[in-house]
C-alpha positions in Angstrom: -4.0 19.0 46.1 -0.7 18.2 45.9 1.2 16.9 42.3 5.2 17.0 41.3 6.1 20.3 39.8 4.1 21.0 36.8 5.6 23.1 33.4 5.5 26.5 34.0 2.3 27.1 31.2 0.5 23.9 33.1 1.1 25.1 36.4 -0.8 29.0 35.2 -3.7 26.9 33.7 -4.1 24.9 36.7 -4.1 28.1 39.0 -6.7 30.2 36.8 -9.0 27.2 36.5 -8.6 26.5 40.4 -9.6 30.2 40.6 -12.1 30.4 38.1 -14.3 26.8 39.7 -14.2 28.3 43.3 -15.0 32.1 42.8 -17.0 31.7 39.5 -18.7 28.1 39.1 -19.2 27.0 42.9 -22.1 29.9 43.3 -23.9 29.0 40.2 -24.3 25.5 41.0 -28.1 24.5 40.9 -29.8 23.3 44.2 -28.8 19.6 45.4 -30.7 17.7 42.4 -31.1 20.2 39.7 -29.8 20.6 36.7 -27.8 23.6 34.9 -29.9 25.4 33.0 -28.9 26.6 29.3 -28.3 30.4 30.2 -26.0 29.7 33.5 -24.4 27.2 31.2 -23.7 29.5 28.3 -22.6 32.6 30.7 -20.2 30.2 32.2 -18.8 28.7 29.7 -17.9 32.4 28.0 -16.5 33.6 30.9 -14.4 30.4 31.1 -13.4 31.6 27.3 -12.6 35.0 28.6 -10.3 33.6 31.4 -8.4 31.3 29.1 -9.5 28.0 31.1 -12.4 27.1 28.0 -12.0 23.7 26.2 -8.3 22.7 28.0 -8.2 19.5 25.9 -9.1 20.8 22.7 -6.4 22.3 20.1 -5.7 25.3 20.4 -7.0 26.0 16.4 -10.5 24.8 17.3 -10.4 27.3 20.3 -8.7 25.0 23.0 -5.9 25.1 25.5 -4.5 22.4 24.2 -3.2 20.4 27.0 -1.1 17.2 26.6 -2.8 14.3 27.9 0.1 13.7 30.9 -0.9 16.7 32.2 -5.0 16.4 31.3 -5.1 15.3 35.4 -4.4 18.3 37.5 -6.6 20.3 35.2 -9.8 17.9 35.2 -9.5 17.8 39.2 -10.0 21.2 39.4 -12.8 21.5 36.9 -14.3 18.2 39.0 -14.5 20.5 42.2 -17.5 21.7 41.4 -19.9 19.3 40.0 -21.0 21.6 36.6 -16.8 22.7 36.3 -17.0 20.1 33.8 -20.1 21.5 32.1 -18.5 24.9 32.3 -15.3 24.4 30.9 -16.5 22.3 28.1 -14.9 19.0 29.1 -17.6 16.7 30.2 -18.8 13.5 28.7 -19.6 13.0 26.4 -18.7 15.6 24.5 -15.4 15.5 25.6 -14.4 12.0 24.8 -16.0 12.8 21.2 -14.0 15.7 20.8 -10.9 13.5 21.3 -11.6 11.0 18.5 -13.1 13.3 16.9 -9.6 15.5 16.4 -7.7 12.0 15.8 -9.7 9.9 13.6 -12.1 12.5 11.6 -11.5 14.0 7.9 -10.7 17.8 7.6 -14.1 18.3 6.6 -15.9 16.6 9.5 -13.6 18.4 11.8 -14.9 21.4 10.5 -18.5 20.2 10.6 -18.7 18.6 14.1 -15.5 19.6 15.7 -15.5 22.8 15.4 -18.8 23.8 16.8 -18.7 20.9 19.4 -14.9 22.7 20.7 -16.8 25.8 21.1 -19.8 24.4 22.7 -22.1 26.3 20.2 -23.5 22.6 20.3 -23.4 19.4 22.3 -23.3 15.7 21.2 -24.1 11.8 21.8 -22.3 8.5 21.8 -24.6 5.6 20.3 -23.1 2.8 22.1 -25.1 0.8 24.3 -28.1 -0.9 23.6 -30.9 -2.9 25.4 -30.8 -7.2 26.5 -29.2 -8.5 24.3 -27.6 -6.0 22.7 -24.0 -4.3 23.2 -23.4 -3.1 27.0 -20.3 -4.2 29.1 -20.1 -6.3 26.1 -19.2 -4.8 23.1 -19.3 -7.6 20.9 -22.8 -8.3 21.5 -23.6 -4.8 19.5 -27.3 -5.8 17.2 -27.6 -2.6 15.5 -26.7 -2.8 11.9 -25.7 -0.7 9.0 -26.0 -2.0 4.8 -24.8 -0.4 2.0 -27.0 1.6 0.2 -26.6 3.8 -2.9 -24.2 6.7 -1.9 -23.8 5.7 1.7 -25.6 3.3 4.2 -28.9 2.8 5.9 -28.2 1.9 9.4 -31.0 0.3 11.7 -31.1 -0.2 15.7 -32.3 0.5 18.8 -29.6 2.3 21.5 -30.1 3.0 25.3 -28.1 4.9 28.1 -27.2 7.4 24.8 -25.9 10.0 27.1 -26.9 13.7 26.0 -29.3 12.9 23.6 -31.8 14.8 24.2 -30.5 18.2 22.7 -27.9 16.9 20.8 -26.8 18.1 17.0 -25.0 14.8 16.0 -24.5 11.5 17.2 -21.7 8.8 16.5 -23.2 5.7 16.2 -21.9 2.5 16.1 -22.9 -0.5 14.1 -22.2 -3.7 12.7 -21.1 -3.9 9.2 -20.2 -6.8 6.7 -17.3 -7.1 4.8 -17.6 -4.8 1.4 -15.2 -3.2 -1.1 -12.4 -4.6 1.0 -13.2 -3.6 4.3 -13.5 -6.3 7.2 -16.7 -7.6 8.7 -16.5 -5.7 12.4 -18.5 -2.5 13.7 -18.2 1.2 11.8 -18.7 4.4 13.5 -20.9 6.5 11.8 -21.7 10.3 12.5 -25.6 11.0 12.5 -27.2 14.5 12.5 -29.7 14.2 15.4 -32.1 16.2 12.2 -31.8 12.8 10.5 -35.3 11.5 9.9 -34.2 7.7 10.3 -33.1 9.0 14.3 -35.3 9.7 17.0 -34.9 10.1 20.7 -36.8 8.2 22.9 -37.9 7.8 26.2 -36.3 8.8 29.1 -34.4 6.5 31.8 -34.1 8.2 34.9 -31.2 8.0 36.9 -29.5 9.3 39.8 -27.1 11.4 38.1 -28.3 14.7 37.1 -24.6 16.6 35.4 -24.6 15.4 32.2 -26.9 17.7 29.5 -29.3 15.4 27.4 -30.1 12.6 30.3 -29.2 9.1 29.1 -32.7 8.1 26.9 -33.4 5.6 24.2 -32.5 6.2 20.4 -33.8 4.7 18.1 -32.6 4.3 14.7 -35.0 3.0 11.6 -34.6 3.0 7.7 -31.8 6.0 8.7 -29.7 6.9 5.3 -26.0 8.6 5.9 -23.6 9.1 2.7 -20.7 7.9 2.8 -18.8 10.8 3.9 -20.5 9.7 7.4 -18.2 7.2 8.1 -15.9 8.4 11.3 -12.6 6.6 10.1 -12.8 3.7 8.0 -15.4 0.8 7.7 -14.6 -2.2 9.9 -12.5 -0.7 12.5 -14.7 1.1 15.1 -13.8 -1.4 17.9 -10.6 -0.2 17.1 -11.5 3.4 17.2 -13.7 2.9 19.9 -10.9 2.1 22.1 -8.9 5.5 21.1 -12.5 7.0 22.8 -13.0 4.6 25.8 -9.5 4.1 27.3 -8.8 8.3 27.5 -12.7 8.7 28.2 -12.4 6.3 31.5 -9.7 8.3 32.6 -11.1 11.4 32.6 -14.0 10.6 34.6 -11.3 9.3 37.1 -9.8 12.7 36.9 -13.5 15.2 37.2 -14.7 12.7 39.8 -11.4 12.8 41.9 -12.0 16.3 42.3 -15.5 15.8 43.4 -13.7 13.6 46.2 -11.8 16.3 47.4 -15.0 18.8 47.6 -16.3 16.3 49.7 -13.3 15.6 51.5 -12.7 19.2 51.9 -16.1 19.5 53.2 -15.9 16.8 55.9 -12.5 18.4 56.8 -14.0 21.8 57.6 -17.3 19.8 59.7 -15.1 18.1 61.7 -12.6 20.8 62.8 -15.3 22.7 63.9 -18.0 20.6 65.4 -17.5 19.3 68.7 -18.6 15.9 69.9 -18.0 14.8 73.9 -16.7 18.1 74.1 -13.6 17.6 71.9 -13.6 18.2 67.8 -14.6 16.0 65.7 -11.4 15.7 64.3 -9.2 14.8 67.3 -11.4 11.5 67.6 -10.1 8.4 66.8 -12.9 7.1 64.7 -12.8 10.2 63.0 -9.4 10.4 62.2 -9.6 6.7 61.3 -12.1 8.1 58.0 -10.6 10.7 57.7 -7.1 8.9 56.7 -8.4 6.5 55.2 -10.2 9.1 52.8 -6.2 10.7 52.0 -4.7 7.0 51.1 -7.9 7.0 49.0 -7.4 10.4 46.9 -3.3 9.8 47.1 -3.2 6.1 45.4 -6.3 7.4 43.0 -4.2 10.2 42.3 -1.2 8.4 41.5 -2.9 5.3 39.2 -4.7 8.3 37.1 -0.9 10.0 36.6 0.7 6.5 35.7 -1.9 5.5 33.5 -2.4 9.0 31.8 1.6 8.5 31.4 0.9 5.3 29.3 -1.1 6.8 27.3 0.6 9.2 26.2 4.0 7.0 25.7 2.2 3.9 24.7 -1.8 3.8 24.1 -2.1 0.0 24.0 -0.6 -0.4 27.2 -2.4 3.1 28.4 -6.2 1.6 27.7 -5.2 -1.2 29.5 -3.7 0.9 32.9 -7.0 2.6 32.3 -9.3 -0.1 33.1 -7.5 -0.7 36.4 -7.6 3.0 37.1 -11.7 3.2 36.4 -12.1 0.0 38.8 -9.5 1.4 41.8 -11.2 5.1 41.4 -14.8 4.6 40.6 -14.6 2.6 44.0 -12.1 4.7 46.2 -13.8 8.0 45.1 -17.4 7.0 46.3 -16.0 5.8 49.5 -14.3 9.4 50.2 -17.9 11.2 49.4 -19.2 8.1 51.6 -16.9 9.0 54.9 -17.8 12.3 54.2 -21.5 12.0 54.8 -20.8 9.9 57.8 -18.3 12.7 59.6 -21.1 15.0 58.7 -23.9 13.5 60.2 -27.3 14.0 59.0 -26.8 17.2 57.3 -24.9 14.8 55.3 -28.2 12.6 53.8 -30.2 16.1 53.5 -29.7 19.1 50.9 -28.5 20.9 53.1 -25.3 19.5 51.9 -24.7 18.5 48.3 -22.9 15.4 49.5 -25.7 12.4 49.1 -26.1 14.3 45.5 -22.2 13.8 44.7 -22.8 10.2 45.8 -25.5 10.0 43.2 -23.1 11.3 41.0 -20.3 9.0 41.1 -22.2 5.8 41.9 -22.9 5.1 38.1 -19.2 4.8 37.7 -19.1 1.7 38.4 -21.4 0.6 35.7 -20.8 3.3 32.7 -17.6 2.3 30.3 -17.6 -1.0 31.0 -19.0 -2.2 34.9 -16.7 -2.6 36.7 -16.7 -6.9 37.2 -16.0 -6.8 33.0 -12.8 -5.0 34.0 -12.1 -6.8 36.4 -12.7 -9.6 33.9 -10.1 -8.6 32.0 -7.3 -7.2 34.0 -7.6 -10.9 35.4 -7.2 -12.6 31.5 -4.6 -10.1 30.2 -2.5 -10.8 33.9 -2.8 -14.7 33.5 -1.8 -14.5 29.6 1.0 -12.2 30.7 2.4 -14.7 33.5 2.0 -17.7 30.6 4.1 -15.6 28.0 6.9 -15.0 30.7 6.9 -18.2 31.4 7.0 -19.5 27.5 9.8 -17.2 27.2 12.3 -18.5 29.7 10.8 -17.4 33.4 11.3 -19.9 36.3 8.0 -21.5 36.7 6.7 -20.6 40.7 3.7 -22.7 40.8 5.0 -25.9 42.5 5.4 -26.7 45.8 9.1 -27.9 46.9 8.4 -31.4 48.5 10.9 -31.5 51.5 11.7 -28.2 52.0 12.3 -27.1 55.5 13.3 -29.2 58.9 11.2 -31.0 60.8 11.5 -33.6 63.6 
């Protein structure tokens, strides 16, 4: 993994969690399949703590490392190396894109009620976001579940699916429709709901190929359920707004943990096909091989390089930054399962058994494509806000290009 010269304190971080994932986390890892139990999880994450590599995008006063978001990148790679790094060092979804609102939008007081414990992983947490057909999925507007006032707060109704890490959860933040009252506009509010909360109840289970992130990704569903008004996560009206604070950070670091699950595999292909030998030369001296094999490094190196750009533009301009970050979730979600892909196919058929963990990293990343937004809504809109962008030059004084130049050229 190479990157441009990183701060001195960035550069130490990087190095002890590169240490930590390989001679820690890698041996822990459950079988191909499994899941991370709740004692491995809770001995790893307090070594992690007594290492200095715990929570590296948390503030340091909740118990963090408190790394910038330019520099979130060569961090999450290494924790993505091993597929429970992320669950180890207290940065996986989606507790970690919570955290982030959490620490920009949230009162004192619910910092110190949901932050807090979340930053020290004493307890994990939910995103009620997605719902069933023809509720809100790729398309947030869509969203059906509803919240009223009420005396002292609001009673919020609705029925959510895919609510990843549920099942366990202390507290969920939920999102629903509200009208306009005492001044606020009609939009969706963000509410945070103590999983105790009679009015919530987790549902069944959807099963999916994935198997890292604690809580699976069940139904919620959410019936006569009273929150004061001290619930509210920011203010009434704006949680498309706040959402976006979330979403545009929270696609990027998936791009980041599942880059570094790219290079596992890449790493792994590497080693099977300097060693094996096929028509008595190594693997990796044949053409076709070398063909994957490069193809796999332009891969990594331009997913690399869109994560550090956008990550950039977040940090220097957030508008522009969520934007960047829809093209980076379409460019890596894709380019990363097509490294663990080549992979499998330089290793052969140890490659499709579990005698490998690759087929389970493919598992792993596939959902990509569909979770925050699939990946065709993106596309979607990189395409609108690209075509406004070329109209708005144009309105402002650009040379129209679009017309052909009758005559142009000789001819006999």
């Amino acid at each position: 993994m190479t990157t441009p010269p990183l701060p001195p304190e960035i550069a130490s971080l990087r190095e002890r969690t590169r240490r930590f994932i390989r001679e820690s986390v890698v041996d822990a890892e459950p079988m191909p399949g499994g899941r991370l139990d709740q004692d491995a999880r809770d001995r790893l994450q307090a070594a992690a703590k007594e290492v200095g590599v715990f929570a590296p995008l948390v503030p340091t006063e909740y118990g963090g490392q408190g790394l910038p978001i330019e520099h979130w990148s060569p961090i999450l790679q290494e924790a993505g190396y091993s597929p429970i790094g992320p669950v180890a060092l207290n940065c996986m979804a989606p507790d970690e894109g919570n955290m982030h609102m959490l620490n920009l939008i949230a009162t004192e007081e619910q910092k110190k009620r949901y932050l807090a414990p979340l930053a020290a992983g004493a307890v994990r947490s939910c995103f009620g976001m997605t719902e069933p057909h023809p509720g809100a999925g790729s398309d947030p507007a869509a969203l059906r579940t509803t919240a009223v006032r009420a005396d002292g707060g609001w009673v919020i109704d609705g029925h959510k699916r895919f609510t990843s890490g549920a099942v366990g959860a202390a507290f969920c933040i939920v999102m629903a429709g509200t009208p306009a009252v005492d001044g606020a506009p009609q939009g969706a509010t963000m509410f945070l709901v103590d999983m105790t909360n009679p009015g919530i109840r987790v549902g069944e289970a959807i099963h999916t190929v994935d198997r890292t992130i604690d809580g699976g990704h069940p139904h919620l569903y959410i019936e006569n359920c009273f929150v004061p008004d001290d619930a509210v996560l920011g203010e009434v009206g704006l949680g498309f707004r706040y959402a976006q604070v979330r979403l545009g950070p929270a696609r990027l670091t998936h791009c980041m943990r599942w880059l570094g699950l790219a290079r596992r595999a890449h790493d792994t292909a590497l080693d099977r096909a300097g060693k094996r030998e096929l028509f008595g030369a190594p693997i990796d001296s044949l053409g076709l091989a070398q063909h994957l094999i490069a193809e796999s490094v332009i891969d990594i190196e331009t997913s690399d390089a869109i994560i550090t750009k956008t990550a950039a533009l977040l940090h220097s301009d957030p508008k522009a930054g969520s934007a960047m970050s829809s093209v980076a979730k379409v460019h890596c979600s894709e380019a990363i399962f097509r490294v663990i892909d080549r992979a499998i196919q330089i290793c052969g058929g140890d490659g499709v058994s579990d005698g490998l963990p690759l087929a389970q990293y493919l598992n792993e990343v596939r959902p990509f494509r569909i979770y925050d937004g699939s990946n065709e809504t993106h596309r979607w809109a990189i395409a609108r806000r690209a075509s406004a962008g070329r109209r708005a030059a144009v309105q402002a004084g650009d040379q129209y290009r679009g017309d052909a130049v009758v005559g142009r050229g000789g001819g006999a």
